[in-house]
C-alpha positions in Angstrom: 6.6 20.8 23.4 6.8 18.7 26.7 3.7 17.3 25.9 5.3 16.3 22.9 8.4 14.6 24.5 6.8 12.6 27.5 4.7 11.1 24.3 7.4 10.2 22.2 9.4 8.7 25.2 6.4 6.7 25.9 5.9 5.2 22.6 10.2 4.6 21.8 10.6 3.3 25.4 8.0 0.7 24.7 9.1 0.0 20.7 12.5 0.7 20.7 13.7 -3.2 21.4 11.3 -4.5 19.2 12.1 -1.8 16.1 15.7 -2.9 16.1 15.1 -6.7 16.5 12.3 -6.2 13.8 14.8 -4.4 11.4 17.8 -6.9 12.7 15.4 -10.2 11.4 14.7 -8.6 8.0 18.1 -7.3 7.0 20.3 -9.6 9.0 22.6 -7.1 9.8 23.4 -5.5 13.1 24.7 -2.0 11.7 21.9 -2.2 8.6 19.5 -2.4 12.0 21.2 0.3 13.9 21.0 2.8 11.3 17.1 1.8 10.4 16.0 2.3 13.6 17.9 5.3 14.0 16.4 6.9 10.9 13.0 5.6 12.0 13.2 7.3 15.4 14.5 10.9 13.8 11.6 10.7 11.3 9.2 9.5 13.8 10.1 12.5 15.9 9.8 15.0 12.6 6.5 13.7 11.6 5.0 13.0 15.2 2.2 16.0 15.1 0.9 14.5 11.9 0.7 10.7 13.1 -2.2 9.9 14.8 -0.7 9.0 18.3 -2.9 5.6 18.5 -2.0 4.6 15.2 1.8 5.0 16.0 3.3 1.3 16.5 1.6 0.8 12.3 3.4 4.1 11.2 6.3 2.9 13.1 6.3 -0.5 11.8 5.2 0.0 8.1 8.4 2.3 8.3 11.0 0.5 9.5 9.6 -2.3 7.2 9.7 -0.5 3.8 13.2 0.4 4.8 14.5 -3.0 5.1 12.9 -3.2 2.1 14.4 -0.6 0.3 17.7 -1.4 1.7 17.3 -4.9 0.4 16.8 -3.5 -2.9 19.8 -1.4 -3.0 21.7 -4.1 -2.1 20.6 -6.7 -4.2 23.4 -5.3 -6.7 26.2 -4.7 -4.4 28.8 -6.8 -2.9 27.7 -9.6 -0.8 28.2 -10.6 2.5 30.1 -13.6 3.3 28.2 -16.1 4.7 29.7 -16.3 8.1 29.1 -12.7 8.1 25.4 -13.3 7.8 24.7 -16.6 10.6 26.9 -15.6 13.0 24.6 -17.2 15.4 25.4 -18.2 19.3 23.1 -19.1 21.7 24.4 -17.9 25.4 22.1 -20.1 27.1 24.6 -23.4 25.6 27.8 -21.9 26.4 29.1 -24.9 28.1 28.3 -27.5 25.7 30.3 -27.1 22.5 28.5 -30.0 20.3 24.9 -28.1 21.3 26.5 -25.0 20.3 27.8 -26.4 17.1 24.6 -28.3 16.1 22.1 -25.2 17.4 24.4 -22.8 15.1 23.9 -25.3 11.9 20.5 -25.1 12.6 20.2 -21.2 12.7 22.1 -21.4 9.5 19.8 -23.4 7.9 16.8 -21.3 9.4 18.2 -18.3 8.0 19.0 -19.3 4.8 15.6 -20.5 4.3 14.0 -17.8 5.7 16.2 -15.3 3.2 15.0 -17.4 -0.1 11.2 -16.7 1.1 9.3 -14.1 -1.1 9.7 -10.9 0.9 6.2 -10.6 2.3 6.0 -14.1 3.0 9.2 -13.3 5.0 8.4 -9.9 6.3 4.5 -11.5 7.7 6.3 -15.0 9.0 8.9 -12.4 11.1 6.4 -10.3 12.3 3.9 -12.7 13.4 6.4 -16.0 14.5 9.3 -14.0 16.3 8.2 -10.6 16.6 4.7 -11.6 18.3 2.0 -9.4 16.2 -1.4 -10.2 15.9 -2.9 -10.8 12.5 -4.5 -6.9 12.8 -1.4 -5.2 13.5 0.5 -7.0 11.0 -2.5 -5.7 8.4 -2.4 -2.4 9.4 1.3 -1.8 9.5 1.9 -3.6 5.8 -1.9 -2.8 4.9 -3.2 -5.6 3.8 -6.2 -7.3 4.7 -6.4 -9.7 7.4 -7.3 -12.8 4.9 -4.2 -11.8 2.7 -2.0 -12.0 5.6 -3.1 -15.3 7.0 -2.7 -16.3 3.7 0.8 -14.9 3.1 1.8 -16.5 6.7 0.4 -20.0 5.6 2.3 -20.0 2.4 5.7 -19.4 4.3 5.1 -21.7 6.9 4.5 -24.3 3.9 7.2 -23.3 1.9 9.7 -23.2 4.8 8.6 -26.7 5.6 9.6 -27.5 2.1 12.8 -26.0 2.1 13.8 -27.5 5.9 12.7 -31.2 4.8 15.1 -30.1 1.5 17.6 -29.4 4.1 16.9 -32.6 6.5 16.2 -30.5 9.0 12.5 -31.6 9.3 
């Protein structure tokens, strides 16, 4: 049973940050994240003895991502949020300079909203790879796809967020 703790401290002290953030750029949501990465974390610690221990960040991550997804899903026919809700962005580093903060929030709007009308793998694999950091294997592993398929899912949204920004004259 120690054995088993010191493990599962090691491996949510060194994902725990990037879980939430992962779960925060999918769903947009700060309490949608809290409560995914929560969940992930209890079921983590249920399941650990059966989860191969090297294999753990994919487990983790094909988790917390078919979450967002199903989350997504349910959703899709409640209420939504209000806009504001959704890109309330602010930069800290800008504080001082309200037109930087203005025009760097209109652009996080515009990211955003583009980024929400990609197709949800071309979303989940442009997250994973642009702002969360993963390499092309670890992004195959965790959504199990092959390697090719996920270069090729990460070209297509870099192309069709180009074509949305330049729609939006941001590019």
């Amino acid at each position: 049973m120690q054995l088993k703790k010191i493990k599962y401290r090691l491996i949510f002290n060194k994902y725990k940050n990037s879980v939430y953030n992962f779960a925060l750029s999918i769903t947009q949501n700060t309490f949608d994240a809290d409560d995914i990465s929560q969940e992930i974390w209890i079921k983590y610690w249920e399941n650990f003895e059966e989860i191969d221990y090297s294999k753990s960040k994919a487990w983790i991550f094909r988790s917390v991502h078919n979450k967002c997804i199903d989350l997504i899903r349910q959703k899709k026919n409640q209420v939504k949020i209000s806009d504001e809700e959704l890109f309330a962005i602010e930069d800290t580093r800008i504080e001082n300079n309200p037109i930087e903060i203005g025009e760097n929030r209109i652009i996080s709007e515009i990211i955003t909203k583009s980024l929400s009308k990609l197709p949800e793998k071309q979303k989940s694999i442009f997250q994973m790879y642009e702002i969360e950091n993963f390499k092309y294997n670890e992004i195959s592993e965790i959504l199990d796809l092959p390697i090719n398929s996920v270069k090729v899912y990460l070209m297509r949204a870099r192309q069709n967020l180009q074509v949305l920004l330049k729609s939006e004259g941001v590019v």
